[in-house]
C-alpha positions, 0 to 999 in steps of 0.5 A, a space after each residue: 500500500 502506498 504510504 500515503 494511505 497510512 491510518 492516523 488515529 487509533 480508533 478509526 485502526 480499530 474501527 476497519 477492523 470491526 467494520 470490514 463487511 461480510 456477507 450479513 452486513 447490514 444496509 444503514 439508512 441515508 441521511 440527508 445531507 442537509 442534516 451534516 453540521 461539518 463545513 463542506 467546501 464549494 466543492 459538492 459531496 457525492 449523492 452516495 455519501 453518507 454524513 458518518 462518511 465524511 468524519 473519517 480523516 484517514 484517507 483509507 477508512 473513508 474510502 472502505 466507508 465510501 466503498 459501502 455507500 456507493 454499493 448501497 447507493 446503487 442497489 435496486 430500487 422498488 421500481 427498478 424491480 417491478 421494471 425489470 420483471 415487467 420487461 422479462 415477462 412481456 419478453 417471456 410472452 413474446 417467445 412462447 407466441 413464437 415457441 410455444 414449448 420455449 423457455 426464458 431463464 435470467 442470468 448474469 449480474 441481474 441474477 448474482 446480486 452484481 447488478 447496477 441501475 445501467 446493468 443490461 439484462 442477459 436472458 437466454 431463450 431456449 425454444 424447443 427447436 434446433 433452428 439456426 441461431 440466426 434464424 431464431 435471433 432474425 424472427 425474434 428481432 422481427 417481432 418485437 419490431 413489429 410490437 414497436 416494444 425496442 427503441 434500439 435495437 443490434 443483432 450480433 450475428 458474428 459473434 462466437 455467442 450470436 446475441 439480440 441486443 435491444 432497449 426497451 421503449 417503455 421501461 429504458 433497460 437493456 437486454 442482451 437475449 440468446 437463444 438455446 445456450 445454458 452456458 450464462 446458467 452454469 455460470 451463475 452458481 460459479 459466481 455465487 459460490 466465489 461471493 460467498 468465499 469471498 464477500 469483498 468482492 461484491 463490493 469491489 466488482 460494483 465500483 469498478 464496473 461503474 468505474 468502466 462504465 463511464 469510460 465505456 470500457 465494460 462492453 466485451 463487444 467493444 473490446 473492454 471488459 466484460 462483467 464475467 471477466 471483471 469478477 475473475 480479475 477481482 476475485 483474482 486480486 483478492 486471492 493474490 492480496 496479502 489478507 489471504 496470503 501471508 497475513 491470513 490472521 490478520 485478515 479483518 486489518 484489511 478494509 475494502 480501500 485495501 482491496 479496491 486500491 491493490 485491484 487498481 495498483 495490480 492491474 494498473 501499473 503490476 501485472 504483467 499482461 504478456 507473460 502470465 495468465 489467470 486462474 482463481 480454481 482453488 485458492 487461485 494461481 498464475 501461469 504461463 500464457 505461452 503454458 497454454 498456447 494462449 500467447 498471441 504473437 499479434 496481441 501480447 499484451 491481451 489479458 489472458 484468464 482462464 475461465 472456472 466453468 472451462 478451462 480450456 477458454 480464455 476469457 481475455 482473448 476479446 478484450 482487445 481494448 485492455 491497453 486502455 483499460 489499463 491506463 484507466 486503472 493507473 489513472 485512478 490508483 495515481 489519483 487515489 495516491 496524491 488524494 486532492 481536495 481540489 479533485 473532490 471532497 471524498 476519495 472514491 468521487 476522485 474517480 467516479 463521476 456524479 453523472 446523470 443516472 447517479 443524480 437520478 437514484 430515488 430518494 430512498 437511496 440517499 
């Protein structure tokens, strides 16, 4: 850790250690910000901010506290559930129209609990039939065309996984549909069973992937990161970290600023992207790419991990835009190690904006 996020007060050392969260933390309530009697420069306070948040002056048990309040922050809303099981049941009733046997399950960060406002929903037809992808994706396409139901919508016919990609006009969420795969499914009980080895992660996994998020950066499509890949970088980097390492009787000494800045120094500025590869099976390990024959003379520098389901598959292979991604969490450690008021009041809006969908959360959230 850098020295600049040495602790300064013996009660806020205690403090981290009693409040490293775990799988039955509680969610605490928002308090206006009003009520906050503290002087606040012209600078504004995050809307996530809780007002117990900013008495913290050790830079590091701010951040562990901020980390916690982003991730309540965004957690879903009454609303933002009764939309999202408003637009899976109109999709439900479109497919069995066209496959009366058919069936539609949920996966993705939507089912495992890693879901943010913005998050697409991924879903999986499974017809009944053993029609060409192409054709199931085209006549899906066409209908929901024709019921005016998408405001945008993409077929992603070349793709190893060929997806409809759409938004929905009434609600605004995106969905992401494929047809008779069950590999997203299998995927769900891996993630689950991580989260529960490792309860840091979630809160890690949120504010990273809204940390690409706004730099477009988290769409494998688009060459970043995908949510699937993300959860195995930061599961990995937890794995890696000393709390689980050498220093394993120590572990609750360990805030979410730790794991959050190590995350982002790692793969900032650490790993070594050529050379070695990711596995998080066991306790997690690295390894050779060229062991793998996964080191490609033409993308060296691709991030190469190895996927828990397969081991065969590399995860990485598609993000072809992780040289950005990278200056991206440099950027964001360097931030965090020379810790400017003049940037923002709180450690983690230094690196993720107030945008427009943050500013939007009801009310209930702040």
């Amino acid at each position: 850790m850098d020295p600049t996020f040495k602790g300064k007060k013996a009660e806020d050392r205690h403090r981290s250690r009693s409040r490293t969260p775990g799988k039955s933390s509680p969610v605490r309530d928002f308090i206006p910000l009003s009520s906050i009697s503290r002087p606040i420069s012209q600078l504004q306070v995050a809307p996530w901010v809780r007002p117990h948040t900013l008495k913290f002056d050790d830079p590091l048990l701010q951040l562990h506290e901020e980390i916690i309040d982003f991730y309540d922050y965004m957690q879903p809303s009454e609303k933002d559930n009764e939309d999202r099981l408003d637009v899976i049941q109109r999709i439900k009733t479109i497919a069995q129209e066209l496959w009366p046997d058919s069936q539609i399950d949920v996966f993705g960060s939507y089912e495992t609990g890693l879901w943010l406002p913005n998050s697409d929903i991924d879903l999986v037809i499974m017809t009944g039939t053993d029609e060409d992808l192409t054709e199931l994706i085209n006549a899906f396409a066409y209908k929901i065309c024709s019921l005016g139901m998408a405001s945008e919508m993409d077929r992603i016919l070349t793709a190893k996984v060929p997806i409809l990609k759409m938004k929905d006009r009434k609600t605004g969420i995106y969905l992401d549909i494929s047809f008779n795969l069950d590999n997203g499914l299998q995927g769900i009980s891996v993630v689950k069973e991580y989260l529960e080895k490792y309860p840091e992660a979630k809160y890690i996994v949120c504010v990273v992937k809204y940390f690409l998020k706004q730099r477009g950066l988290n769409d494998t499509y688009s060459g970043g990161v995908g949510s699937f890949l993300l959860f195995c970088l930061v599961i990995s980097s937890i794995q890696q970290h000393p709390a689980h390492r050498q220093d394993r009787k120590y572990y609750t000494r360990y805030t979410l600023a730790h794991y959050l800045v190590s995350f982002l120094k790692l793969y900032g500025e650490d790993f070594s992207y050529e050379i070695v590869g990711i596995s998080i099976k066991g306790e997690g390990s690295y390894f050779k790419k060229a062991s793998k024959n996964w080191y490609y003379n033409e993308k060296p520098g691709y991030i190469a991990v190895e996927c828990p389901q397969n081991p065969e598959n590399d995860l990485g292979k598609n993000s072809f835009s992780i040289e950005l991604v990278k200056k991206a969490f440099s950027h964001a450690y360097k931030l965090f190690c020379a810790q400017s008021k003049k940037i923002a009041l709180t450690p983690l809006n230094m690196i993720i904006r107030v945008d427009e969908l943050i500013q939007s959360r009801p009310p209930c959230h702040r």
